[in-house]
MIDOSE-1310 file (N, C-alpha, C; in nm, 2 decimals, decimal comma, always signed):
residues 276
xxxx	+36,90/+4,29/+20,77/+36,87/+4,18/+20,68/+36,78/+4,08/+20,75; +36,71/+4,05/+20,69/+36,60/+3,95/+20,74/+36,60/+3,83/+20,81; +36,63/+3,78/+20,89/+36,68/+3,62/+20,92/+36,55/+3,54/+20,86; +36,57/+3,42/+20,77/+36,46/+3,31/+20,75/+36,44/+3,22/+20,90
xxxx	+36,30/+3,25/+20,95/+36,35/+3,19/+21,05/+36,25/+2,99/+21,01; +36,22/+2,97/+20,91/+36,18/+2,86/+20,83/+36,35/+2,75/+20,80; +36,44/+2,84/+20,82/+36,58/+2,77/+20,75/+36,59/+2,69/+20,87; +36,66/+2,55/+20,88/+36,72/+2,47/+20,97/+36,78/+2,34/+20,92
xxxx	+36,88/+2,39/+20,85/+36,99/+2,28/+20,81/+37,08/+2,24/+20,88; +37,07/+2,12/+20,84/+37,20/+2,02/+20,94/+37,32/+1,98/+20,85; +37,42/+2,00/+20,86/+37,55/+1,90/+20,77/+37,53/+1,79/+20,81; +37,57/+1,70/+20,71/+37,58/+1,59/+20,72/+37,71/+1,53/+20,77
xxxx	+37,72/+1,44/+20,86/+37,89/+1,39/+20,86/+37,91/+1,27/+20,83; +38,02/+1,27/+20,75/+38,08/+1,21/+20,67/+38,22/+1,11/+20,73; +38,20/+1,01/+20,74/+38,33/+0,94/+20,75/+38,38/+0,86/+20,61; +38,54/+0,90/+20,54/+38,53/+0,84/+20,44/+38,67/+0,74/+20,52
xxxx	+38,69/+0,63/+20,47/+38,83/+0,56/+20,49/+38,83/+0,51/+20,31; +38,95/+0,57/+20,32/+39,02/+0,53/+20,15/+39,14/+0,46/+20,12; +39,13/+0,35/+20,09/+39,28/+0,28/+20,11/+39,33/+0,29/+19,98; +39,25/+0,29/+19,88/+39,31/+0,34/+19,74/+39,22/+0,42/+19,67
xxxx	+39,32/+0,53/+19,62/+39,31/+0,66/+19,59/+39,27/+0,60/+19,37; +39,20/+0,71/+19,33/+39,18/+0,67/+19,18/+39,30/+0,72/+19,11; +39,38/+0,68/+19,04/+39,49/+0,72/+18,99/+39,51/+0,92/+18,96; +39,40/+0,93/+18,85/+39,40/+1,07/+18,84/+39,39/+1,15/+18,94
xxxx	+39,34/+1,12/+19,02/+39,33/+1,24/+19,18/+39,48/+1,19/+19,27; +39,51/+1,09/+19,26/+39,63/+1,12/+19,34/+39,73/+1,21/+19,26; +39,75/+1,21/+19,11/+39,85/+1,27/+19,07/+39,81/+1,42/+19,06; +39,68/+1,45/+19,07/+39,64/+1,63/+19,09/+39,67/+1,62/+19,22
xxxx	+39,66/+1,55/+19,34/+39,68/+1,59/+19,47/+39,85/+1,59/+19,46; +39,91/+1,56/+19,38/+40,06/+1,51/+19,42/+40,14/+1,60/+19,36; +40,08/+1,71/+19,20/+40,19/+1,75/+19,15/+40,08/+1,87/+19,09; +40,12/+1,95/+18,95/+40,05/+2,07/+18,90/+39,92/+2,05/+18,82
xxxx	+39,90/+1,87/+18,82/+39,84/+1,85/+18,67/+39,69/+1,86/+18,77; +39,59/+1,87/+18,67/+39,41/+1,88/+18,70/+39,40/+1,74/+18,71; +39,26/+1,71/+18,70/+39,22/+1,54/+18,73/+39,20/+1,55/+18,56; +39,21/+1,64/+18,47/+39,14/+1,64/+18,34/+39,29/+1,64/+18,29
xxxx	+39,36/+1,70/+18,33/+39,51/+1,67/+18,26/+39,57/+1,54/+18,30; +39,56/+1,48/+18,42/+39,62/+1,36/+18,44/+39,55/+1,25/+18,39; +39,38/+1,28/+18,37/+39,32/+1,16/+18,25/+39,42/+1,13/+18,12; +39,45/+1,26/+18,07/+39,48/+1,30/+17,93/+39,66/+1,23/+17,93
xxxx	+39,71/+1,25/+18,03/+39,88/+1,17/+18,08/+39,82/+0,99/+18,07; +39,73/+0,94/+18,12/+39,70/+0,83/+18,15/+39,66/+0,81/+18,02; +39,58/+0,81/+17,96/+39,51/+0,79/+17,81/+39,64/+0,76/+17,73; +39,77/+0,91/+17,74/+39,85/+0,89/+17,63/+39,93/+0,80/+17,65
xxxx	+39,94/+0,71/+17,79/+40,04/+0,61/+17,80/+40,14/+0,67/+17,89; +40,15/+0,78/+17,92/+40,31/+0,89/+18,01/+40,31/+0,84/+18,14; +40,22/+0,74/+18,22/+40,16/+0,68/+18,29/+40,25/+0,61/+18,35; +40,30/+0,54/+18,48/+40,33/+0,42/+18,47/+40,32/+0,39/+18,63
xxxx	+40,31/+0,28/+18,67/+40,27/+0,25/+18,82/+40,33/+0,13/+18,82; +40,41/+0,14/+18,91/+40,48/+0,01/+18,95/+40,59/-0,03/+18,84; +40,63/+0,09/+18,74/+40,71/+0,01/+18,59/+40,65/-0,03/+18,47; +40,52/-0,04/+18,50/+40,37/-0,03/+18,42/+40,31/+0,02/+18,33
xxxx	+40,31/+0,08/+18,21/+40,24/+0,17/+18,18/+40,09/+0,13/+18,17; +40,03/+0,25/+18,29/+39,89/+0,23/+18,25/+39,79/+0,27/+18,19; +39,72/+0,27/+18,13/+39,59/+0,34/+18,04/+39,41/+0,38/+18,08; +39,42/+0,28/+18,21/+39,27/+0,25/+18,22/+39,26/+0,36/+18,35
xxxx	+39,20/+0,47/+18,33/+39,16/+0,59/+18,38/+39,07/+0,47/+18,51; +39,02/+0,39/+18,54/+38,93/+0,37/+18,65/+39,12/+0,29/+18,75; +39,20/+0,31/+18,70/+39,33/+0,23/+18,80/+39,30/+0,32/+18,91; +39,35/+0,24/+19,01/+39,33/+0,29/+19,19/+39,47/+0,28/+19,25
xxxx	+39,55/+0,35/+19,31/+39,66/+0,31/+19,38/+39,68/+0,35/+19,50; +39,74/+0,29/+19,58/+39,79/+0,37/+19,70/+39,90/+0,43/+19,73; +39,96/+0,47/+19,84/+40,07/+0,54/+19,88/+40,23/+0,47/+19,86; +40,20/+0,32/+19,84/+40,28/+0,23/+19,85/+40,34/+0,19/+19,70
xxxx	+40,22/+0,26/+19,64/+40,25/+0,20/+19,47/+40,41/+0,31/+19,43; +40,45/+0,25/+19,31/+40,53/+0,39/+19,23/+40,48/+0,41/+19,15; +40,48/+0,56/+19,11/+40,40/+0,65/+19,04/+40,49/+0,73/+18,96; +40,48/+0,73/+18,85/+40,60/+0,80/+18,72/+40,46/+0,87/+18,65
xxxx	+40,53/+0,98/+18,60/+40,49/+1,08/+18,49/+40,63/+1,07/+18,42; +40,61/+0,98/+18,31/+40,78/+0,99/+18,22/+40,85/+0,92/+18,31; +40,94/+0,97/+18,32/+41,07/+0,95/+18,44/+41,03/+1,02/+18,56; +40,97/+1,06/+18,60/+40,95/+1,16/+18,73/+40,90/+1,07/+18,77
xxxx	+40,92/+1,05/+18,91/+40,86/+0,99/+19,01/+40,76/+1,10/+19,08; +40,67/+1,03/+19,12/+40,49/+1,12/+19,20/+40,52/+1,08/+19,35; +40,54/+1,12/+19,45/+40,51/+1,05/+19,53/+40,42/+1,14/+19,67; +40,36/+1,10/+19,74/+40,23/+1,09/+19,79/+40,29/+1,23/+19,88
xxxx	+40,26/+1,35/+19,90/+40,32/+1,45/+19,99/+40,18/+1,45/+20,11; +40,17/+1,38/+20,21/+40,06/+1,45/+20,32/+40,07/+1,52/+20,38; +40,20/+1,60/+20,38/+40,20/+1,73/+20,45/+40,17/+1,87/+20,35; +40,14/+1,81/+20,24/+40,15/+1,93/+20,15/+40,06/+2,08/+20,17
xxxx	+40,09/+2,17/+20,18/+40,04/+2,29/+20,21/+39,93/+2,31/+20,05; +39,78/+2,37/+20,10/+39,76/+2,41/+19,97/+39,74/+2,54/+19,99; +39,67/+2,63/+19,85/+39,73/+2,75/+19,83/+39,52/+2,78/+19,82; +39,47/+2,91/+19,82/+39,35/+2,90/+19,80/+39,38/+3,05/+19,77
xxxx	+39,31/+3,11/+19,66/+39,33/+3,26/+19,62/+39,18/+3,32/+19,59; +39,14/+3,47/+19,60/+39,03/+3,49/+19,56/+39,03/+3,56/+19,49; +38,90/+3,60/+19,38/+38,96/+3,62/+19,24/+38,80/+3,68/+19,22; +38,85/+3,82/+19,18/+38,75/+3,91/+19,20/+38,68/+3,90/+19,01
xxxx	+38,58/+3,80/+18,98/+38,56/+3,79/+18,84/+38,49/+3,91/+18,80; +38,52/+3,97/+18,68/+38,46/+4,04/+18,58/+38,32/+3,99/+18,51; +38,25/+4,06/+18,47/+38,13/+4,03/+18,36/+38,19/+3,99/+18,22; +38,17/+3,87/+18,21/+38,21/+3,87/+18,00/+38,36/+3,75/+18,00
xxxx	+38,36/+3,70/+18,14/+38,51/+3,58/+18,14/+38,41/+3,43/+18,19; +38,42/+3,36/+18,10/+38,38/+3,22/+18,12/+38,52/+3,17/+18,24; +38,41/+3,02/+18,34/+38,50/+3,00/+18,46/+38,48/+2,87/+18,39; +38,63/+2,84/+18,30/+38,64/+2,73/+18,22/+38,76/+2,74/+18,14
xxxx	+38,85/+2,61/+18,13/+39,00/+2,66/+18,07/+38,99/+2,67/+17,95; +38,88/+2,61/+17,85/+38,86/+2,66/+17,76/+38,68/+2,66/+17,70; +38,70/+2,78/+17,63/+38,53/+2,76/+17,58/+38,56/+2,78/+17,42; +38,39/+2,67/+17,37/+38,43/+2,62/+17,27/+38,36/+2,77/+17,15
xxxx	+38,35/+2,84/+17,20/+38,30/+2,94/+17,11/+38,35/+3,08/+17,14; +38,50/+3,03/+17,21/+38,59/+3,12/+17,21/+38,64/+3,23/+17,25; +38,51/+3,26/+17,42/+38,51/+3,38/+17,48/+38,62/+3,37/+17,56; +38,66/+3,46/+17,62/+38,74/+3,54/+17,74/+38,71/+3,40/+17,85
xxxx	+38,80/+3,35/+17,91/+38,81/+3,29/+18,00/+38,88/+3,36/+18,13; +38,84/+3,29/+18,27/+38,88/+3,33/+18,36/+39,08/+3,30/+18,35; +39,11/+3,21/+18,32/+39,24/+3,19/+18,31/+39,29/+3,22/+18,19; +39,27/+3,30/+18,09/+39,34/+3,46/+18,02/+39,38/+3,58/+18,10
xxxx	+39,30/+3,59/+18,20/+39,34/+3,65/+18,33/+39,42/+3,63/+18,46; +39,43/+3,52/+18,46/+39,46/+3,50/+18,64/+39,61/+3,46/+18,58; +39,71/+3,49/+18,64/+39,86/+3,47/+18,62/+39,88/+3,31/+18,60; +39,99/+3,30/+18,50/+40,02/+3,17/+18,50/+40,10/+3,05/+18,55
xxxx	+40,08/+3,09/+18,71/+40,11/+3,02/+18,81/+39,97/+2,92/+18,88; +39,85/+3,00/+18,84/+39,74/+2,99/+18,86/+39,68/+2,87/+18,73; +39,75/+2,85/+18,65/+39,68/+2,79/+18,54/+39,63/+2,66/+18,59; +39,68/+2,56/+18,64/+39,62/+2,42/+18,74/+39,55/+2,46/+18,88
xxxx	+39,48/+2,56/+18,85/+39,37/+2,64/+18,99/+39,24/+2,53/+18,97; +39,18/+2,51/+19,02/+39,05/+2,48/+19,03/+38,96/+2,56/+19,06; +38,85/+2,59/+19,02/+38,76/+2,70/+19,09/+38,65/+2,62/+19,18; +38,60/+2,69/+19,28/+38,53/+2,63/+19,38/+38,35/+2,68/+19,31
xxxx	+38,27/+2,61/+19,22/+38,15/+2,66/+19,18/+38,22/+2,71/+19,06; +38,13/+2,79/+19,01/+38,09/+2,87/+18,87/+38,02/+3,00/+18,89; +38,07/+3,11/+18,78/+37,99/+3,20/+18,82/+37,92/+3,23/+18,65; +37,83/+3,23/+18,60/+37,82/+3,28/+18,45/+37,88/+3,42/+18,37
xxxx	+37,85/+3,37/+18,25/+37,95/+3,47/+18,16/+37,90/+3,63/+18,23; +37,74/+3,67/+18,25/+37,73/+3,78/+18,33/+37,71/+3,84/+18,42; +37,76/+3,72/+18,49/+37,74/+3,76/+18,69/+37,92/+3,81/+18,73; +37,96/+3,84/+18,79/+38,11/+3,89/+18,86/+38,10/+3,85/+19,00
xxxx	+38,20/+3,90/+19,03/+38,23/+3,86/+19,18/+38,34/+3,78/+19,22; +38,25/+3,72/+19,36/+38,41/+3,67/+19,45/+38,38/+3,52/+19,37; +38,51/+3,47/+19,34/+38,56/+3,31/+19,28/+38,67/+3,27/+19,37; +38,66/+3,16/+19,45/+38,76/+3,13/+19,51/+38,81/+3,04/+19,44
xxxx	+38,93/+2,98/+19,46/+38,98/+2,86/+19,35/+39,12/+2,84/+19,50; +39,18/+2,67/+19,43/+39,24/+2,66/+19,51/+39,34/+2,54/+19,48; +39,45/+2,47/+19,45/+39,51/+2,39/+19,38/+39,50/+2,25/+19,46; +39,40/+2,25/+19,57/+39,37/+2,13/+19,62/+39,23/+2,11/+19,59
xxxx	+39,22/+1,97/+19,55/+39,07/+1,87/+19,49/+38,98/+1,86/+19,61; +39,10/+1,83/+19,70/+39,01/+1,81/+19,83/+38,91/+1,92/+19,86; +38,99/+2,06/+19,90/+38,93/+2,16/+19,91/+38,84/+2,24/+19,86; +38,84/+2,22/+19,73/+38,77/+2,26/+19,60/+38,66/+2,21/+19,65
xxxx	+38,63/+2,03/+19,63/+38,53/+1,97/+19,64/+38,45/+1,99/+19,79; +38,54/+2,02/+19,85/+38,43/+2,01/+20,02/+38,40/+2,15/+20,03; +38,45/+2,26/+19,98/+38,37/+2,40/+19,97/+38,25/+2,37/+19,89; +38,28/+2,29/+19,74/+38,17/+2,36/+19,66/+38,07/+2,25/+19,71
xxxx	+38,10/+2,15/+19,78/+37,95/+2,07/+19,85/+37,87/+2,09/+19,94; +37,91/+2,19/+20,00/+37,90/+2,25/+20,18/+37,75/+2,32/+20,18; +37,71/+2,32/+20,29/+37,63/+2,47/+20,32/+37,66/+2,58/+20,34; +37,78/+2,59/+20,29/+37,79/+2,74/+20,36/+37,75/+2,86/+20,31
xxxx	+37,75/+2,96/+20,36/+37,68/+3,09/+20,27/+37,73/+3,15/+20,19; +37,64/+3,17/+20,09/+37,69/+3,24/+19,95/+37,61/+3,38/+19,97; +37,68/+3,50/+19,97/+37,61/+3,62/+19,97/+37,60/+3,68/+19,86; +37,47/+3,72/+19,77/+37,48/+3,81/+19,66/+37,39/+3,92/+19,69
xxxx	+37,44/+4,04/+19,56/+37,39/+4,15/+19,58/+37,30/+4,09/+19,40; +37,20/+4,14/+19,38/+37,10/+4,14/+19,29/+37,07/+4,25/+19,18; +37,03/+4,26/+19,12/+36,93/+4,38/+19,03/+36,87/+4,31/+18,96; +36,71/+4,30/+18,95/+36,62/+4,26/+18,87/+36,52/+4,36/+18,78
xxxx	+36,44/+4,33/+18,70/+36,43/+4,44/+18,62/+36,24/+4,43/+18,67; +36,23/+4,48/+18,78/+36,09/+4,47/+18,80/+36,06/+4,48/+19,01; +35,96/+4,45/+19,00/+35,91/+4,47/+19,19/+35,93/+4,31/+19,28; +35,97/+4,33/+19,37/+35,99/+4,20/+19,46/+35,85/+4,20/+19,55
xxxx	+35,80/+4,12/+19,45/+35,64/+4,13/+19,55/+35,63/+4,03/+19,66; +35,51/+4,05/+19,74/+35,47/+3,97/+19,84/+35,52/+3,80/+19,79; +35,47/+3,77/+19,71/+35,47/+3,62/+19,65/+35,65/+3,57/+19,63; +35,71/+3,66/+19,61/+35,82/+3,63/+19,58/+35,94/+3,60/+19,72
xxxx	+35,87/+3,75/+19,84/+35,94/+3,74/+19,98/+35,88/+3,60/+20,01; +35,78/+3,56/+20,01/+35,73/+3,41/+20,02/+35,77/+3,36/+20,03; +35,85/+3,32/+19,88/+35,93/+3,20/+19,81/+36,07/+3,18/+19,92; +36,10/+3,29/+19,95/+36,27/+3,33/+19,97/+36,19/+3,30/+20,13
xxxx	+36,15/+3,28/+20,16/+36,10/+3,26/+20,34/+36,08/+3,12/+20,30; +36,02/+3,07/+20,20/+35,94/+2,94/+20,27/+35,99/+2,82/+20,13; +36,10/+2,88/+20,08/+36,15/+2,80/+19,93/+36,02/+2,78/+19,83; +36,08/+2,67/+19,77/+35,99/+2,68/+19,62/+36,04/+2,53/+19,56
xxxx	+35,91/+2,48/+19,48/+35,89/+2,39/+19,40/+35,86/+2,37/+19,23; +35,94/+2,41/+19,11/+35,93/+2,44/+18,99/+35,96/+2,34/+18,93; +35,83/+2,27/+18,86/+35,84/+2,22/+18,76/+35,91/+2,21/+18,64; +35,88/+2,36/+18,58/+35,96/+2,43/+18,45/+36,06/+2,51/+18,49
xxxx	+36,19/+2,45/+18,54/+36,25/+2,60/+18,56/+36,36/+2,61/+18,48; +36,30/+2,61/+18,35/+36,45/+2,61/+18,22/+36,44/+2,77/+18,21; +36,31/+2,90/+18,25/+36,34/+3,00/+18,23/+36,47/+3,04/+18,31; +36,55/+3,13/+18,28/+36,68/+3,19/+18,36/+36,79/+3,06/+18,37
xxxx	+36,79/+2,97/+18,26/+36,90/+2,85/+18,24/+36,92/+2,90/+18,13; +37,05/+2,83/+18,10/+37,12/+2,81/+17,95/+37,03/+2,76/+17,84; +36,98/+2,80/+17,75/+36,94/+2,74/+17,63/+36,94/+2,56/+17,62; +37,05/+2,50/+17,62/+37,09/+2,39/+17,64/+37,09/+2,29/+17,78
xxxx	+37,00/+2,35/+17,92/+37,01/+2,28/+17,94/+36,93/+2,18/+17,97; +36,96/+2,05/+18,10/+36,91/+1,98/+18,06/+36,79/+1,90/+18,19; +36,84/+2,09/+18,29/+36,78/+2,03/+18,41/+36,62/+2,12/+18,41; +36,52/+2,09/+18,43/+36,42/+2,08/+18,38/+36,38/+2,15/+18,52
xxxx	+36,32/+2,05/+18,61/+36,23/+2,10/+18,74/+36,37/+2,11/+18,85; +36,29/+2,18/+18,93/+36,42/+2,21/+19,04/+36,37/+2,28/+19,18; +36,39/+2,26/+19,25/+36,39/+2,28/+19,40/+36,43/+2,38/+19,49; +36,39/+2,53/+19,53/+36,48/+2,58/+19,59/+36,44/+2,62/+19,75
xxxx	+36,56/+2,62/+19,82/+36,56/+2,56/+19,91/+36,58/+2,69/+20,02; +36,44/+2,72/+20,13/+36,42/+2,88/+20,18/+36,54/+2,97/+20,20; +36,55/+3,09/+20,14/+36,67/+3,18/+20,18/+36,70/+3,17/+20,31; +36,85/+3,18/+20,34/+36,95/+3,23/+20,48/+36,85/+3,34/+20,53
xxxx	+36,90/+3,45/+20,41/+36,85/+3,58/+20,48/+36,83/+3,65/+20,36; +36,78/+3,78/+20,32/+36,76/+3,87/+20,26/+36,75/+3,98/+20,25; +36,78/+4,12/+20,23/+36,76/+4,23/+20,23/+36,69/+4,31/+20,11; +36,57/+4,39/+20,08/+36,54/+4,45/+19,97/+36,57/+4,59/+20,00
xxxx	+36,68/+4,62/+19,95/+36,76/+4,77/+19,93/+36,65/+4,87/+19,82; +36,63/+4,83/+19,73/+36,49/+4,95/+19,65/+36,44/+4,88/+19,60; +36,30/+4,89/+19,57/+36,17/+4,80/+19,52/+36,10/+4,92/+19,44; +36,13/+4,89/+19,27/+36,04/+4,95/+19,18/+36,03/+4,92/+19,09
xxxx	+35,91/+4,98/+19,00/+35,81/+4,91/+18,90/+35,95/+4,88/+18,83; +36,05/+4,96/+18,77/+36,11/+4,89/+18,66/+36,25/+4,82/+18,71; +36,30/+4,83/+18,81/+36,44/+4,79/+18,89/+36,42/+4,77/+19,03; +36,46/+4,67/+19,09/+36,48/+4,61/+19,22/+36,61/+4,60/+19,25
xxxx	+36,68/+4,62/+19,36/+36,78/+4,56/+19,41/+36,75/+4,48/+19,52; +36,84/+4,36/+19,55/+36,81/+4,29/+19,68/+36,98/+4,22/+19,71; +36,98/+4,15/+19,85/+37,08/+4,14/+19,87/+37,01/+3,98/+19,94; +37,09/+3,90/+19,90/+37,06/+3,75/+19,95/+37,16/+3,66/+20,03
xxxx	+37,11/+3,57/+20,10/+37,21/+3,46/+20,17/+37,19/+3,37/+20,13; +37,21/+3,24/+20,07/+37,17/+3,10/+20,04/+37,30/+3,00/+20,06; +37,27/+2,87/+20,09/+37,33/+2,80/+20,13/+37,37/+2,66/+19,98; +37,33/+2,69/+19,89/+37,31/+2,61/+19,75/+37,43/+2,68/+19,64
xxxx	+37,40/+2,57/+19,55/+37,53/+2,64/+19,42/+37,45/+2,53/+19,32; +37,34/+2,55/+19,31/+37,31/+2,50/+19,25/+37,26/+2,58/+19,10; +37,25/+2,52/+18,97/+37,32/+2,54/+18,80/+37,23/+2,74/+18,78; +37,28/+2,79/+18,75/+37,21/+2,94/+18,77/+37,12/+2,96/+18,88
xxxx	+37,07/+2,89/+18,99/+36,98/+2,89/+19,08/+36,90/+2,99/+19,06; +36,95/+3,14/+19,11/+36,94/+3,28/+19,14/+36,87/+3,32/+18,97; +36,92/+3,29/+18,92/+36,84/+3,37/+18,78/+36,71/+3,25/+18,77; +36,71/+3,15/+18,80/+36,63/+3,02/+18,75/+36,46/+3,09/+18,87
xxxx	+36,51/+3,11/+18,96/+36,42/+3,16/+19,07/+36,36/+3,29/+19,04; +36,43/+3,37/+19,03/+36,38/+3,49/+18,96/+36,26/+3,52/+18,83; +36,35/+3,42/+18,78/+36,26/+3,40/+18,62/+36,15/+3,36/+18,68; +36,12/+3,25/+18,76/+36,00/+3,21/+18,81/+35,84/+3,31/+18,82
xxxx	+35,91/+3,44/+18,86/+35,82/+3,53/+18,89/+35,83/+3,66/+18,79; +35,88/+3,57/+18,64/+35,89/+3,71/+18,54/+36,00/+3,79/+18,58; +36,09/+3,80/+18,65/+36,18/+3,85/+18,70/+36,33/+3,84/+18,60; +36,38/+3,94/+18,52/+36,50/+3,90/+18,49/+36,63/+3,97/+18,58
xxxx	+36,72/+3,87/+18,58/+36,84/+3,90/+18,65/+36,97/+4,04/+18,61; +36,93/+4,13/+18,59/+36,99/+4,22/+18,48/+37,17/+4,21/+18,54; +37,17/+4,23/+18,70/+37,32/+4,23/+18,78/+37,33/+4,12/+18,86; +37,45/+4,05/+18,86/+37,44/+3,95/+19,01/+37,59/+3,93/+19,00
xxxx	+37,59/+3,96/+19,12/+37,72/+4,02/+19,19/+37,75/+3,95/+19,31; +37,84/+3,81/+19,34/+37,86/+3,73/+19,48/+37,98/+3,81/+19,57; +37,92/+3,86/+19,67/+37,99/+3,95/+19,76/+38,12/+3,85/+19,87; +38,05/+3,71/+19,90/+38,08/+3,65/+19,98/+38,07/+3,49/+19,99
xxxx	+38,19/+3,40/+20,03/+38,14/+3,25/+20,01/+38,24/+3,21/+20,13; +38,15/+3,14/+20,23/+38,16/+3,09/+20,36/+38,28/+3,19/+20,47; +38,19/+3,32/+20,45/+38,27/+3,39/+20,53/+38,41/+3,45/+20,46; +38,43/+3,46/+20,35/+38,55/+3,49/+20,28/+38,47/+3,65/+20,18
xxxx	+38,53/+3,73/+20,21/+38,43/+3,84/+20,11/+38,54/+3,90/+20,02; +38,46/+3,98/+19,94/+38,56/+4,04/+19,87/+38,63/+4,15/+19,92; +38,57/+4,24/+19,99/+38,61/+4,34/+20,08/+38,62/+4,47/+19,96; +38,77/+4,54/+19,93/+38,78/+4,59/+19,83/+38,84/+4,57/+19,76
xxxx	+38,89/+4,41/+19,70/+38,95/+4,35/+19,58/+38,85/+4,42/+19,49; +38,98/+4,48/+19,36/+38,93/+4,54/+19,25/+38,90/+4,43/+19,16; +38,78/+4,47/+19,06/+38,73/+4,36/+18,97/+38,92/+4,31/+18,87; +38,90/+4,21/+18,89/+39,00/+4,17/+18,76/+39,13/+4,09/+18,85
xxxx	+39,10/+4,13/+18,95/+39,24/+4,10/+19,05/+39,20/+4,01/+19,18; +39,37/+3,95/+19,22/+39,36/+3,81/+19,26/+39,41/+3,86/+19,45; +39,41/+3,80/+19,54/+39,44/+3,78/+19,66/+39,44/+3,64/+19,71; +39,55/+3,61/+19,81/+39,50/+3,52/+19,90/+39,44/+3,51/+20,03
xxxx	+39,41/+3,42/+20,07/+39,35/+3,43/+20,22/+39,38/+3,50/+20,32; +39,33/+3,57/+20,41/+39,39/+3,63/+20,53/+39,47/+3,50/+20,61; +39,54/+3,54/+20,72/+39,53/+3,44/+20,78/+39,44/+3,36/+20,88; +39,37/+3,50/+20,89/+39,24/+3,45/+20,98/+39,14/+3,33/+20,91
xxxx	+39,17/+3,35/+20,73/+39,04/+3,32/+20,66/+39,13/+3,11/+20,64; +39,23/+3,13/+20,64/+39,31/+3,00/+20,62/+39,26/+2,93/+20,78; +39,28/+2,98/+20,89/+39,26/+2,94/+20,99/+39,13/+2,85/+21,01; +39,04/+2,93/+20,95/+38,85/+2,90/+20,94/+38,87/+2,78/+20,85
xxxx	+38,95/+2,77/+20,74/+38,94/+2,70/+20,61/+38,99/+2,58/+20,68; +39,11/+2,50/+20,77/+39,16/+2,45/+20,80/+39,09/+2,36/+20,92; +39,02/+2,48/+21,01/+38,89/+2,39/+21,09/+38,78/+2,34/+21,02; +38,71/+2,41/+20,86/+38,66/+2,37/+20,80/+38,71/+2,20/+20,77
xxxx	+38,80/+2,20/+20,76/+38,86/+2,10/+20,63/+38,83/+1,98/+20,74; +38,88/+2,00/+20,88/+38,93/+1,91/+20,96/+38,77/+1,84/+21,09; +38,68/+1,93/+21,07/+38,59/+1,96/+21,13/+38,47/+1,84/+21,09; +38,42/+1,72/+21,13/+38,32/+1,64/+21,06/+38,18/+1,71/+20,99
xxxx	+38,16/+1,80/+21,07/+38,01/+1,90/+21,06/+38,09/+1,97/+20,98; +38,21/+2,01/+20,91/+38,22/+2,10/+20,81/+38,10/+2,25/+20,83; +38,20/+2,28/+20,92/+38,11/+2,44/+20,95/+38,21/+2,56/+21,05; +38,21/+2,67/+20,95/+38,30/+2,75/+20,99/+38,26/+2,81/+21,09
């Protein structure tokens, strides 16, 4: 595989100090609910902080406050273990608890222990692959912000010409890049930023295969780039995300981490450079 030797990114580090947490994320970090279901608890009033019922989704609390769902008391666990599973997605399952035009979702599938998962990124209705997901916000959010490497295998319906190894060496600047987006959307020009690495496995007039490294998760990127050069995405297949692969998980089916892979995830988490 090719090394870009054009690539040289740095993480950024990050120091946060938080002395009060926003209400909805302490109670997804505290118990089964999402930050979209504990909106939906606060909105209805089931709410209550300090004896309180509250309503205003921007409330902030700390560790000190009391925290009720009903009569349940919430209270702050810092030792809490989280759980991170990988989830070998199919072609044809939206990565969304519900879609409004009623296709096959990822969670019609994944057991319903799994149903307050978060997924780390998106994959579209016809890409498959590895999806990691993981019942902590924290985690969710500092994977899907990271640099780390995303490995796909490709099929395009056409030749990977000079111009294109180019792009993938030295990145790219698109004005129009609504080709290979959603119909709807709303991001217009876009940026992409020089491949990790690359491999072209077969190069012909009507089908290409390639195999890529990129450090982005950004909205279809991989088809949005492609399109660029006439190129459509016919397969796209994520083999790998920061060192976690699929190995031989069957499409449809779930695993968790090795222990080696929790180990990496854990210096990730704790690490200011966030780098495995």
């Amino acid at each position: 595989m090719k090394e870009n030797k054009n690539q040289n990114y740095k993480n950024k580090k990050e120091e946060i100090v938080e002395e009060l947490t926003r209400l909805n994320k302490f109670l997804s970090h505290n118990s089964n609910y999402s930050r979209r279901e504990a909106d939906k608890l606060i909105e209805e009033g089931r709410v209550k902080v300090n004896g309180k019922v509250v309503t205003n989704l921007a409330t902030k609390v700390s560790s000190k406050d009391e925290v009720q769902i009903g009569k349940k008391n919430i209270k702050e666990d810092k030792n809490k273990m989280y759980t991170v599973i990988v989830y070998n997605k199919p072609k044809g399952e939206i990565v969304s608890k519900k879609d409004p035009q009623g296709r096959r979702t990822i969670y019609d599938s994944l057991e319903k222990k799994y149903k307050h998962f978060l997924s780390v990124g998106r994959l579209d209705y016809s890409s498959e692959g590895l999806l990691l997901l993981s019942d902590s916000v924290d985690v969710v959010n500092a994977l899907m912000h990271s640099n780390l490497e995303r490995v796909y295998k490709i099929k395009v319906n056409g030749l990977i010409t000079k111009s294109v190894e180019e792009a993938m060496q030295h990145g790219l600047g698109v004005e129009d890049a609504r080709s290979g987006a959603y119909k709807t959307t709303k991001i217009k020009s876009m940026s992409f930023a020089p491949f990790l690495a690359y491999d072209i496995q077969s190069n012909g007039e009507k089908f290409s295969k390639i195999k890529v490294v990129i450090s982005e998760g950004k909205n279809r990127e991989l088809r949005r780039f492609f399109a660029h050069f006439n190129l459509d995405v016919l397969d796209l297949k994520r083999l790998e995300y920061g060192g976690v692969s699929l190995n031989n998980l069957p499409t449809g089916k779930t695993r968790f981490l090795t222990k080696e892979e929790y180990k990496n995830l854990r210096i990730f988490m704790n690490e200011d450079d966030r780098s495995i």
